[in-house]
Residue frames relative to the residue before (quaternion, step in Angstrom):
aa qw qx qy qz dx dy dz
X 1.0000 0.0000 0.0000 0.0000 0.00 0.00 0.00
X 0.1724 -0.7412 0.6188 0.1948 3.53 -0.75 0.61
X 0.4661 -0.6860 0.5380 0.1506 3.03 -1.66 0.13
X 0.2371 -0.8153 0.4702 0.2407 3.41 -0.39 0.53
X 0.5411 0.6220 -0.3066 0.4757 3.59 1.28 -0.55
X 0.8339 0.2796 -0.0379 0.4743 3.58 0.84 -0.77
X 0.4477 0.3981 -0.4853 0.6369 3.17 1.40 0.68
X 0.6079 0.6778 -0.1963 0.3641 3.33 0.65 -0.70
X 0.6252 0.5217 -0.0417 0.5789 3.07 2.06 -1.16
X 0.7800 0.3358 -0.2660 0.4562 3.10 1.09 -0.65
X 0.2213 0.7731 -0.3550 0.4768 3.40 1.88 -0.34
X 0.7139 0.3141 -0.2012 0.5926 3.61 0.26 -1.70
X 0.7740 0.4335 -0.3313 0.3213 3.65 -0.22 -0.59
X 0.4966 0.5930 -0.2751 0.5711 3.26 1.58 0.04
X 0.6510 0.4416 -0.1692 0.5938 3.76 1.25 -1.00
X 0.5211 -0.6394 0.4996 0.2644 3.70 0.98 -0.42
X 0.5509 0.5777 -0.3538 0.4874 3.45 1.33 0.10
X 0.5542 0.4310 -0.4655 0.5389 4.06 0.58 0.68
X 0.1729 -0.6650 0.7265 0.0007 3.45 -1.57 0.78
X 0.1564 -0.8707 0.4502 -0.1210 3.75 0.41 1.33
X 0.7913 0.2000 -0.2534 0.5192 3.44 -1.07 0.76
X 0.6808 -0.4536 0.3552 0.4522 4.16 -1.20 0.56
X 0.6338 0.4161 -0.4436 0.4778 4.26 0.36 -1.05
X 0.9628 0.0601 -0.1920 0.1802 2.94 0.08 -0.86
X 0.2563 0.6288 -0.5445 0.4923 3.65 1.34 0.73
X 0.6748 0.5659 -0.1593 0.4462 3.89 0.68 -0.96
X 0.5896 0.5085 -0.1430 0.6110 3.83 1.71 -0.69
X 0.6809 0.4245 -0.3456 0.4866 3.27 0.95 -1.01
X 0.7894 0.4134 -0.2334 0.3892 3.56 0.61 -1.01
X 0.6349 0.3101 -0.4347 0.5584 3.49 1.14 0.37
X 0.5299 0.5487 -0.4358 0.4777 3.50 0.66 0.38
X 0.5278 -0.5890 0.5155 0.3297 3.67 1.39 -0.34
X 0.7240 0.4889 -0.3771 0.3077 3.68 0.61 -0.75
X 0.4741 0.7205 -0.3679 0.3475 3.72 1.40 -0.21
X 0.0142 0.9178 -0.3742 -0.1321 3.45 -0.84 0.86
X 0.4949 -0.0850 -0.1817 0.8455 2.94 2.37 0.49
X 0.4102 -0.5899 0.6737 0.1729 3.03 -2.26 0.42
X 0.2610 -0.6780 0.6798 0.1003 3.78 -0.59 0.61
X 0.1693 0.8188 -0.5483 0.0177 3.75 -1.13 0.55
X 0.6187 -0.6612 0.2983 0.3016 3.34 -0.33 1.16
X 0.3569 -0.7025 0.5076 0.3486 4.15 -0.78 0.36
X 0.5587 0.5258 -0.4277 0.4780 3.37 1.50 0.27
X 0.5423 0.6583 -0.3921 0.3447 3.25 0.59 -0.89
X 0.5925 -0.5876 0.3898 0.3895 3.32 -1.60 1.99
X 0.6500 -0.3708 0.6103 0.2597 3.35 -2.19 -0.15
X 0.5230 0.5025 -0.4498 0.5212 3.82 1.29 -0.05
X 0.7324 0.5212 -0.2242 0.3765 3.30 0.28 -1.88
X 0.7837 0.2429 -0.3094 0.4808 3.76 0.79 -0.94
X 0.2403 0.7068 -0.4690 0.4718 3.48 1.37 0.55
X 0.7193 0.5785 -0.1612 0.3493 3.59 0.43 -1.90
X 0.8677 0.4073 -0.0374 0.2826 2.97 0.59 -1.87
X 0.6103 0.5132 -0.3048 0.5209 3.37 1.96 -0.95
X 0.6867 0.4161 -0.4202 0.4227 3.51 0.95 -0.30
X 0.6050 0.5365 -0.3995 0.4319 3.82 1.07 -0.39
X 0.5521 0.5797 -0.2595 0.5402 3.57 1.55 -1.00
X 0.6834 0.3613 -0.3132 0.5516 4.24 1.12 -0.06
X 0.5347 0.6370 -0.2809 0.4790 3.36 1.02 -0.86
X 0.8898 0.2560 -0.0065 0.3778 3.56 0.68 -1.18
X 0.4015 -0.7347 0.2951 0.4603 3.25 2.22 -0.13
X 0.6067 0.6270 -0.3395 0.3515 3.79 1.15 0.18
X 0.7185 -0.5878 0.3467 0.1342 2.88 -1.14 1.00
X 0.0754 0.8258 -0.5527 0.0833 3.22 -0.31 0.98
X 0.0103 -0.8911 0.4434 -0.0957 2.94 -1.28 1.52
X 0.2288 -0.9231 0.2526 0.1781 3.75 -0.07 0.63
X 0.0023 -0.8876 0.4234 -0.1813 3.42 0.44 1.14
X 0.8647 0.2283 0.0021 0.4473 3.76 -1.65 0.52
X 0.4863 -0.7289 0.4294 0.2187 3.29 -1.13 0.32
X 0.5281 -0.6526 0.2962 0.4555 3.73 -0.27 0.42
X 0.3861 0.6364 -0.3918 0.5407 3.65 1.48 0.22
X 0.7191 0.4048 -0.2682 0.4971 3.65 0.07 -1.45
X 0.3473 0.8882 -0.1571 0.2566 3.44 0.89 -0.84
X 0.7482 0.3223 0.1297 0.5653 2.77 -0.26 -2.25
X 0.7893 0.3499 -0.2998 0.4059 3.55 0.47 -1.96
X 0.6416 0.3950 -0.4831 0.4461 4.17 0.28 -0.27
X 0.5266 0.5717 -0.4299 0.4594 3.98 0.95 0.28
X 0.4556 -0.5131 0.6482 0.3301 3.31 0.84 -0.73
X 0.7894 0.4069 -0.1961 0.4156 4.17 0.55 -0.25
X 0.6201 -0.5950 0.2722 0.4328 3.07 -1.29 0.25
X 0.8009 -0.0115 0.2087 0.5611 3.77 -0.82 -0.44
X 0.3228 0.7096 -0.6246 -0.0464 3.73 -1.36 0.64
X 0.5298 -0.6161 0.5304 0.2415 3.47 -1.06 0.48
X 0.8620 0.1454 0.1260 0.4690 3.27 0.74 -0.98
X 0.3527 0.7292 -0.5863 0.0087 3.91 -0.83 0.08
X 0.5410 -0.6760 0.4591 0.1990 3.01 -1.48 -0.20
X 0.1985 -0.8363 0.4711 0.1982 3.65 -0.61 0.53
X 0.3874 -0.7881 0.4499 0.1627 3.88 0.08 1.44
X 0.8870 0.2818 -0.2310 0.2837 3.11 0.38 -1.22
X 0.6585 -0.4624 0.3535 0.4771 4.24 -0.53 0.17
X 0.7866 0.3624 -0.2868 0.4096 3.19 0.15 -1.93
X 0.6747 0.3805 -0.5373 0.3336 4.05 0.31 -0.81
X 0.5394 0.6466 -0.3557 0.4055 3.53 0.84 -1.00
X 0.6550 0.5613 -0.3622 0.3532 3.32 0.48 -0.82
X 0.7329 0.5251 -0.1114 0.4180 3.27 1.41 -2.02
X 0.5509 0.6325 -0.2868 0.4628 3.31 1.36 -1.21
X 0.5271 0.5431 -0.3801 0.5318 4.04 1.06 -1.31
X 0.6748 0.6252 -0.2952 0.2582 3.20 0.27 -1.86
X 0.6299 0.4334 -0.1833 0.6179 3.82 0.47 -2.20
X 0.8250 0.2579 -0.3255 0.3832 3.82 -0.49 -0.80
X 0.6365 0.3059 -0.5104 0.4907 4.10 0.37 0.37
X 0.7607 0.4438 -0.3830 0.2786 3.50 0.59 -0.54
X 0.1142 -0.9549 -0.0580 0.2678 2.70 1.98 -0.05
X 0.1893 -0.8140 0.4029 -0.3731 2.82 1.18 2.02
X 0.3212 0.7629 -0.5187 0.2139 4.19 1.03 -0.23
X 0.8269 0.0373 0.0261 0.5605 3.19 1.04 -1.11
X 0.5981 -0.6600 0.4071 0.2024 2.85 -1.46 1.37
X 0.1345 -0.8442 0.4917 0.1656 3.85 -0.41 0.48
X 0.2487 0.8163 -0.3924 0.3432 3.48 1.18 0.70
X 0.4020 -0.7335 0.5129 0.1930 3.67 -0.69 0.99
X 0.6103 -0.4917 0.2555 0.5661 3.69 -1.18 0.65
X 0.7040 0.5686 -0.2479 0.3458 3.69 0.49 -0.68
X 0.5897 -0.7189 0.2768 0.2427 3.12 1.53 0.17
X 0.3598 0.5774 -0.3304 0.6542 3.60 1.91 0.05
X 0.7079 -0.5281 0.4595 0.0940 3.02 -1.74 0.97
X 0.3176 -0.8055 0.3564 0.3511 4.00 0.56 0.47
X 0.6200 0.5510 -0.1563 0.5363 3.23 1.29 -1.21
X 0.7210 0.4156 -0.4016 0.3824 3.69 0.81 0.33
């Protein structure tokens, strides 16, 4: 199964538009340059503690998704808990795929719908 949310992710991290790991996902949004935060469903009870209040504090979206494994590996990195998403438009698209919720593709290897 592929993901669209995390290919998407790694897209941006390819463009230079992700701020990865707690320093710096945390820098971007007090710098202003954050445009959503992404946080792992693994991720301690401190860290999403940290981020939803820094994510109100700063008007940014905060959002909890994927596992700190999946993470890291559509980065290209090791393990993260947390990152940031700099630029508008991916942010924008990323909001978009995960309310409409569409994140992941449910398509068999053959491409056909599973559920049919």
């Amino acid at each position: 199964m592929r993901d669209r949310v995390l290919s998407l992710l790694g897209l941006a991290e390819r463009a230079g538009k992700i701020r990865s790991g707690g320093f710096e996902a945390e820098e971007a949004a007090r710098k202003g340059r954050a445009r959503l935060i992404l946080l792992a469903e693994d991720a301690s009870e401190n860290t999403r503690k940290h981020f939803a209040d820094m994510g109100k504090y700063h008007s940014i979206p905060v959002v909890r998704y994927s596992t700190k494994e999946a993470l890291g590996h559509c980065l290209g990195k090791a393990e993260r808990s947390c990152l940031a998403v700099t630029d508008a438009g991916f942010a924008g698209k990323i909001q978009e795929l995960l309310e409409s919720g569409s994140g992941s593709d449910e398509r068999g290897q053959n491409g056909e719908d599973e559920d049919q």
